[in-house]
C-alpha positions as CSV (number, residue, x, y, z in Angstrom):
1,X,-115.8,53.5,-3.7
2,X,-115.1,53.8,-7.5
3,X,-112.1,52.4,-9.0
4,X,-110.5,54.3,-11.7
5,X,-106.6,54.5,-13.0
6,X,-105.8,50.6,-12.9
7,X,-106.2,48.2,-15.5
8,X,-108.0,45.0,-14.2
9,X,-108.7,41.8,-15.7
10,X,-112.2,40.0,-14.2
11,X,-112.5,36.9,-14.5
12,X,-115.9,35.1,-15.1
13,X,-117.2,31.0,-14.7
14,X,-118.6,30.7,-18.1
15,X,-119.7,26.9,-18.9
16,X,-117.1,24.6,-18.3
17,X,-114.3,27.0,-18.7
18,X,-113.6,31.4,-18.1
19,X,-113.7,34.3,-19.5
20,X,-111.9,37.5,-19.2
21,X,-113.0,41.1,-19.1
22,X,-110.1,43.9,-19.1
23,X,-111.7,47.0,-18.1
24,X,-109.9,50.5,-19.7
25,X,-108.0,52.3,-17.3
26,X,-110.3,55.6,-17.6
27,X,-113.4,53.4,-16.6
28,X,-115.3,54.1,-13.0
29,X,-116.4,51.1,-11.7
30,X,-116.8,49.1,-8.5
31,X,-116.3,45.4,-7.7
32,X,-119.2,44.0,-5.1
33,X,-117.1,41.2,-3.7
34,X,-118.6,37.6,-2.7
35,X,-118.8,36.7,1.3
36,X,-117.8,32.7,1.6
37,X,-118.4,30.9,4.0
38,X,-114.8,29.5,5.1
39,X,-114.0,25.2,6.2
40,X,-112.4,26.0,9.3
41,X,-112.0,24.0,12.3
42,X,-114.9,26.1,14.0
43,X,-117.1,25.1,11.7
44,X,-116.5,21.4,11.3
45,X,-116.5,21.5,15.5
46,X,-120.2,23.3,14.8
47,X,-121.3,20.3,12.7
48,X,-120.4,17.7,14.9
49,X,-122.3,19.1,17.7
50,X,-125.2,19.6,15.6
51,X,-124.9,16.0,14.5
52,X,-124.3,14.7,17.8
53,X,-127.2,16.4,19.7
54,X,-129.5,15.3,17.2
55,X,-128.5,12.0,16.7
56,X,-127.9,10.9,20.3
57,X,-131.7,10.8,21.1
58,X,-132.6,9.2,17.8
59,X,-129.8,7.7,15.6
60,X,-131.6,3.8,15.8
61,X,-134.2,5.5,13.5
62,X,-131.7,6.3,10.4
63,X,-131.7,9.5,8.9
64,X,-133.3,10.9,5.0
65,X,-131.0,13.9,4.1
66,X,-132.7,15.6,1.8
67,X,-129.9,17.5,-0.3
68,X,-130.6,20.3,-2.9
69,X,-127.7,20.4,-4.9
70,X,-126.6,23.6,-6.6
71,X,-123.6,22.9,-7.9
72,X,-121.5,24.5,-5.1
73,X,-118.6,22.7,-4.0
74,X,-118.9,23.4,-0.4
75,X,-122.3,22.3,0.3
76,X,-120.8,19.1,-1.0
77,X,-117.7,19.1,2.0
78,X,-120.7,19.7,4.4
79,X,-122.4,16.7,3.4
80,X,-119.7,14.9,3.9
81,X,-119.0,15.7,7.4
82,X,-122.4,15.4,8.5
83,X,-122.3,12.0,7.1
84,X,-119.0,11.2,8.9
85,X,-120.8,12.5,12.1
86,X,-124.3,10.8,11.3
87,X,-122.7,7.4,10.6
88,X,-121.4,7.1,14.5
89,X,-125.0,6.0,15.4
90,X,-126.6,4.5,12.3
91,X,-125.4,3.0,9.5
92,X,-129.1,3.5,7.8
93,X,-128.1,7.4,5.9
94,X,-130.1,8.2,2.8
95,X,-129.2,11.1,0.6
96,X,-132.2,12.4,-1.4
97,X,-130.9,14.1,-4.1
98,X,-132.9,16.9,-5.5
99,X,-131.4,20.1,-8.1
100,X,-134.7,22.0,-8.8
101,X,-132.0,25.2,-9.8
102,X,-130.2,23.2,-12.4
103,X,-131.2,21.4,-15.7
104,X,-132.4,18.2,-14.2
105,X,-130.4,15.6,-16.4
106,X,-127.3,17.6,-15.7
107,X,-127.8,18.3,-12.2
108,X,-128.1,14.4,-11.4
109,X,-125.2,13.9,-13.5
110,X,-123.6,17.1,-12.1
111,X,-124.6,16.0,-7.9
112,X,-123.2,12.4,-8.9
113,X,-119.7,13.6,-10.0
114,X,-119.7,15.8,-7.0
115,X,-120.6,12.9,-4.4
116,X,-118.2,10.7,-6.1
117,X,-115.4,13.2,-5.6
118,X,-116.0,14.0,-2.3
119,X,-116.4,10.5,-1.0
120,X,-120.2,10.8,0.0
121,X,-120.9,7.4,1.2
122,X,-124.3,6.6,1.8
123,X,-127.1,5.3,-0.2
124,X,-128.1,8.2,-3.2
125,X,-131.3,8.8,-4.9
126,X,-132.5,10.7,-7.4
127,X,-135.5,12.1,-6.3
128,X,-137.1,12.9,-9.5
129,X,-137.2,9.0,-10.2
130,X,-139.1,7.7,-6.5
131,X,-142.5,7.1,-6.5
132,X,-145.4,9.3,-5.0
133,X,-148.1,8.5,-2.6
134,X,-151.1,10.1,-1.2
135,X,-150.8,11.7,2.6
136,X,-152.7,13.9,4.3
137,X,-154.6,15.8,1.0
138,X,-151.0,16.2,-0.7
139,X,-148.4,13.7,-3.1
140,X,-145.1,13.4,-1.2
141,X,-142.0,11.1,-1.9
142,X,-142.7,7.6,-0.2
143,X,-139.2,8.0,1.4
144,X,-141.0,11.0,3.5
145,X,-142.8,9.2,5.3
146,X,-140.4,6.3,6.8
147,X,-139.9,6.7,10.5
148,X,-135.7,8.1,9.6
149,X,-134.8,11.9,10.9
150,X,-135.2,14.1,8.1
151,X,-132.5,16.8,7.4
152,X,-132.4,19.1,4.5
153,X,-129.0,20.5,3.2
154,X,-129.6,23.6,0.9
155,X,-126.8,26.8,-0.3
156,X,-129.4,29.3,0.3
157,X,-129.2,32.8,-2.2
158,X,-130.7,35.4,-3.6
159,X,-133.2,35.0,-6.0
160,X,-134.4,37.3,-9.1
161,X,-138.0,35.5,-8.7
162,X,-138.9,34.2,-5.6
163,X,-136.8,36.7,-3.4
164,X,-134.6,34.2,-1.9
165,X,-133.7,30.1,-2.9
166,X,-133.7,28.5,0.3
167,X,-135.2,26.0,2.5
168,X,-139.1,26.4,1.4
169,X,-138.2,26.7,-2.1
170,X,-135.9,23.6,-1.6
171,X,-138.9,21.7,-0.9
172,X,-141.7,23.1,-3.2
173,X,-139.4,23.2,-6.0
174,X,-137.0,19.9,-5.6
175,X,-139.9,16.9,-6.2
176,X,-140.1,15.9,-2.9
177,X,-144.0,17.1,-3.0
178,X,-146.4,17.8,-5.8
179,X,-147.7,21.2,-6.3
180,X,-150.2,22.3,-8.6
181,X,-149.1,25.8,-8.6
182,X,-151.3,28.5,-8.8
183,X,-150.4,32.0,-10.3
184,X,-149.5,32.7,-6.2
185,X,-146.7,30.8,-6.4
186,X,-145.2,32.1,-2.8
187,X,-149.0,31.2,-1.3
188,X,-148.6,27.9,-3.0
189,X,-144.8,27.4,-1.2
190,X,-145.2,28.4,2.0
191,X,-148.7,25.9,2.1
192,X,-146.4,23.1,1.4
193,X,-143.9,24.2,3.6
194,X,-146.1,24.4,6.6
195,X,-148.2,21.4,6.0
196,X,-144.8,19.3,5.8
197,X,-143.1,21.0,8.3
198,X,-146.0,20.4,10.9
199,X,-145.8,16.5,9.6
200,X,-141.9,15.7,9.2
201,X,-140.2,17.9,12.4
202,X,-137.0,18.0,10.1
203,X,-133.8,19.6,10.9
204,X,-132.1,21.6,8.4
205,X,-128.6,23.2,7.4
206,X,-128.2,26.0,4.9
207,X,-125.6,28.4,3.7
208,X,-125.9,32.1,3.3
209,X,-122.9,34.1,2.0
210,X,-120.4,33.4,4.8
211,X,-122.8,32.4,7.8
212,X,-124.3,28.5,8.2
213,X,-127.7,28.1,9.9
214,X,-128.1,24.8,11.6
215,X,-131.3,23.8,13.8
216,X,-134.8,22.7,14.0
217,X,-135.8,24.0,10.1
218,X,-138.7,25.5,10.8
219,X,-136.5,28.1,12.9
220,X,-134.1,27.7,10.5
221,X,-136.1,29.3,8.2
222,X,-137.4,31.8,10.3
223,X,-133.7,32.8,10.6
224,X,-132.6,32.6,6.9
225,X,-135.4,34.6,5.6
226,X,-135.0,37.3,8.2
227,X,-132.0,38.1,6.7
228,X,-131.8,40.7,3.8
229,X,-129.9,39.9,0.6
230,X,-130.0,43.8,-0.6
231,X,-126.9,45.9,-1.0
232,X,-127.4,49.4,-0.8
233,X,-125.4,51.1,-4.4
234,X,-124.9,54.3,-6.0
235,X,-126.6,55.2,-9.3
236,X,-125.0,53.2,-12.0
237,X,-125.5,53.2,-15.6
238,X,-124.2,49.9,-16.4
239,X,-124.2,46.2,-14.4
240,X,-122.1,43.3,-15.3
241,X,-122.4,40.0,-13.7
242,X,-121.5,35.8,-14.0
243,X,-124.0,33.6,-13.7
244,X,-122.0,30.7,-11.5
245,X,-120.5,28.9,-15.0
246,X,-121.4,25.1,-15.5
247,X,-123.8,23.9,-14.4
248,X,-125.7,26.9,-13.1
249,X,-125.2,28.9,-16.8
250,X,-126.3,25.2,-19.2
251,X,-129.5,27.6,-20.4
252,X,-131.2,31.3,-20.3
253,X,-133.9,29.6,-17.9
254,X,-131.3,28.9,-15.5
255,X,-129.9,32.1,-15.2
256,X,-133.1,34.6,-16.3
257,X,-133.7,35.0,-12.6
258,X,-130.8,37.1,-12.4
259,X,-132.3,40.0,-14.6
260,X,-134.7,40.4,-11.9
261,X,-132.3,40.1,-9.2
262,X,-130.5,43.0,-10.7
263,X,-133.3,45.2,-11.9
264,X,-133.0,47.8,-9.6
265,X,-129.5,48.0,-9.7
266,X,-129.0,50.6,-12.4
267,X,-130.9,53.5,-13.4
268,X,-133.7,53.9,-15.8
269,X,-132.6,53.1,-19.1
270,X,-129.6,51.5,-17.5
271,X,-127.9,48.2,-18.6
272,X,-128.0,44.7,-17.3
273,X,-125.0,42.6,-18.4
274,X,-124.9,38.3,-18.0
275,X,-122.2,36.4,-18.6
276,X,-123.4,33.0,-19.8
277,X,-122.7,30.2,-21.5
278,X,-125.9,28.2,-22.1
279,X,-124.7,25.7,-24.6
280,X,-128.6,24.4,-24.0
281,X,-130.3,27.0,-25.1
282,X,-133.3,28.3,-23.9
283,X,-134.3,25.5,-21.6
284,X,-137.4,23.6,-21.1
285,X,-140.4,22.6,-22.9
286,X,-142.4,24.4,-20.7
287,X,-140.3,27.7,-20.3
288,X,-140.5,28.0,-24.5
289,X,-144.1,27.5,-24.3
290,X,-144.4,30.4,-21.7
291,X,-142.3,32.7,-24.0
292,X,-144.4,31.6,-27.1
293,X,-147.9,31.6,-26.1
294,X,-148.4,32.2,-22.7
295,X,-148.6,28.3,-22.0
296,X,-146.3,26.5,-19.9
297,X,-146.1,26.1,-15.8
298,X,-146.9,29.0,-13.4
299,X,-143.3,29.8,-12.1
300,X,-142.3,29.4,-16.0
301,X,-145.0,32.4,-16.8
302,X,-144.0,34.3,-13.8
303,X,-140.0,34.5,-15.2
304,X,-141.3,35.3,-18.4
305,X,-143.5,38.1,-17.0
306,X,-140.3,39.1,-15.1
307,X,-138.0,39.0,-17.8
308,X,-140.9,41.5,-20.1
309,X,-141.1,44.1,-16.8
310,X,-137.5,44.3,-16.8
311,X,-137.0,45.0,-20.5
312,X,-139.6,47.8,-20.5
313,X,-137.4,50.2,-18.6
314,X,-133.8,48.5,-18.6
315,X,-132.0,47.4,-21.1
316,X,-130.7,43.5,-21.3
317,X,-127.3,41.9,-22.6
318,X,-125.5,38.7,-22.9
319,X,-122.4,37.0,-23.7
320,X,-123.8,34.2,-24.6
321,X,-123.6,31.3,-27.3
322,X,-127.1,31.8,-27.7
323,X,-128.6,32.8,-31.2
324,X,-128.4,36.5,-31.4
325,X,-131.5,37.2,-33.7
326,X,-133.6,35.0,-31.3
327,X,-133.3,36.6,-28.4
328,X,-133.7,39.9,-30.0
329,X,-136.9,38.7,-31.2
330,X,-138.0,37.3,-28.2
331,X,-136.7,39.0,-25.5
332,X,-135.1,42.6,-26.9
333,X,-131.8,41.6,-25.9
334,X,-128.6,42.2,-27.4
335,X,-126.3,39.0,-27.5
336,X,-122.5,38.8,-28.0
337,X,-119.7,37.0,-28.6
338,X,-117.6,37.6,-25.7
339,X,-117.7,40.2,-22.2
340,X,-115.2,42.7,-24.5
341,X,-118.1,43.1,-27.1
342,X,-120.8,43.9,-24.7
343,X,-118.8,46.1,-23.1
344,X,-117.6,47.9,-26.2
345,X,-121.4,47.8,-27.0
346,X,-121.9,49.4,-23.4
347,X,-119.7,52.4,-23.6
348,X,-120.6,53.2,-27.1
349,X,-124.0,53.6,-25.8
350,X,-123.4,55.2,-22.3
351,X,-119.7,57.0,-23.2
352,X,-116.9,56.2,-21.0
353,X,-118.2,58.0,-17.9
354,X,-120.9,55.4,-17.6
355,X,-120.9,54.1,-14.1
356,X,-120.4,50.6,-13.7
357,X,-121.1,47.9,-11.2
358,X,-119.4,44.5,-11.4
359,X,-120.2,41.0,-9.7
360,X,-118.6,37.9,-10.0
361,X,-121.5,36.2,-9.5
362,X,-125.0,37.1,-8.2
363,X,-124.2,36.4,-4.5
364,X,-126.5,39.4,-3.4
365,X,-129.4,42.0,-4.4
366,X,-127.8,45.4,-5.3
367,X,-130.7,48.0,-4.8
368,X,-129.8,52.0,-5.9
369,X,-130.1,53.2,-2.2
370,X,-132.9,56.2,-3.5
371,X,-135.0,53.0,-4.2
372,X,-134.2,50.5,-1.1
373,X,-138.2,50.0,1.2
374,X,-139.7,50.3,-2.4
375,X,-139.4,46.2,-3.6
């Protein structure tokens, strides 16, 4: 239902800190709400089971978690727990630590304030610095192939590229295995995934919105990807969104997989709207060379291409610290100081009975319902 009549004030992560957004009274708009998953008693119960089944058969053989950290607070409380629970039957616990969705000197530094304040207590490693070896036709981590229980930990979510960020992209995409990717990069992820899943037998955990999937991961998986991330909308002119603040917002690579995630969320012509600090720019060597000349990584050229589809029917805003006559230049988008200019910009454009559609953050895939079975 539209909201009109009240003034709100929305609130938005943005870096380290927030911004606001006070929306006119006369505005029609409507707030898609995040689903969380709550740290009740249930679920802590849940986790112990888990923990218990599996370790009860094979605890003497120490277990490699292999955690993909996001930034997300709770994912960090699960670890925990599962620690607490693993650490009954072995005192030999690893925690691979990989952040293939963050900037990888900040993630580290991000995942090790996180463990710190959470207590994590196990040995940690940073993935991106253990060595590779050959096995079976493919480069894996050498802590892969010890004889420990493998179990990865992953906040699964929506994702503007790939569809979803969960379990396969977790591996493919966190260093655990080298990939020379091809231009098919979800032929090239699922490759990996099945090749190590037939070799490893992990477990897995992973988050979705307010449900946890815990089990063998290869069912796991099976289950998280069965579900659907689209929400069915009305026909609206305008879409503002966070991007997760600090450090999920530290560049425009980070958060350009939103654009797509939103695409289809407004009508032709329509606006997409970020909120986003990204104090380092435009991210990696590789992403700049994709946006230059076509150079760069595969995934790097597929945001790029993304990012130019989008633009061609949509257009793109951002309150943003980034350079204003850059991303014009290299993107067609309109940059701004704060949400209050681009929204100013926004109704100046679409009037005041523009339709709008608001998210805290991009927890799902909003989808105009006259084009939902056409993605």
């Amino acid at each position: 239902m539209l909201q009109t009549g009240v003034m709100p004030e929305i609130w938005f992560r943005y870096g380290g800190t927030e911004v606001s957004l006070e929306l006119p009274d006369d505005l029609s708009y409507k707030m898609l709400e995040p689903k969380e998953l709550k740290p009740d008693e249930r679920l802590w119960r849940e986790l112990s089971e888990f923990a218990d089944n599996l370790a009860r058969d094979v605890g003497s053989r120490g277990f490699t978690i292999l955690y993909d950290h996001s930034g997300d607070k709770p994912v960090l409380v699960i670890l925990r727990h599962l620690i607490e629970s693993l650490e009954q039957y072995s005192d030999n616990i690893k925690v691979l630590v990989s952040c293939w969705r963050l900037d990888p000197a900040e993630g580290w530094e991000d995942a090790r304030r996180g463990l710190k304040e959470y207590d994590v207590r196990a040995e940690i490693i940073n993935v991106r610095g253990r060595g590779m070896v050959e096995h079976s036709g493919m480069k894996v981590v050498e802590d892969l192939l010890d004889n420990s229980v493998k179990i990865i930990l992953t906040a699964s979510e929506p994702h503007g590229l790939f569809g979803k960020a969960s379990l396969q992209e977790a591996l493919a995409f966190g260093g655990f295995v080298e990939i020379n990717f091809s231009d098919d990069l979800r032929a090239d992820v699922l490759a990996a995934w099945n090749q190590l899943i037939d070799e490893l037998k992990p477990w897995a955990i992973t988050m979705l919105n307010d449900h946890i999937y815990m089990g063998e991961a290869e069912e796991v998986a099976r289950r998280v990807y069965e579900v659907g991330c689209e929400e069915a909308v009305g026909d609206f002119d305008i879409v503002l969104t966070g991007c997760g603040g600090k450090p999920r917002d530290s560049s425009f690579q980070l958060i350009a997989h939103v654009i797509g995630l939103l695409r289809n969320s407004v009508v032709d012509g329509g606006l997409i709207g970020l909120v986003a600090e990204c104090s380092r720019g435009l991210g990696s060597k590789s992403f700049i060379e994709a946006v230059l000349s076509g150079g760069g990584t595969p995934p790097d050229r597929a945001l790029v291409r993304m990012i130019q589809e989008t633009s061609s029917d949509k257009r793109i805003a951002l309150a943003t610290t980034l350079p204003r006559s850059v991303m014009r230049r290299l993107f067609n988008i309109r940059c701004f100081d704060t949400p209050e200019d681009m929204l100013t910009y926004a109704l100046r454009r679409y009037t005041k009975e523009a339709r709008i559609l608001i998210l805290e953050r991009p927890h799902v895939k909003p989808v105009r319902s006259s084009m939902r079975g056409q993605n």
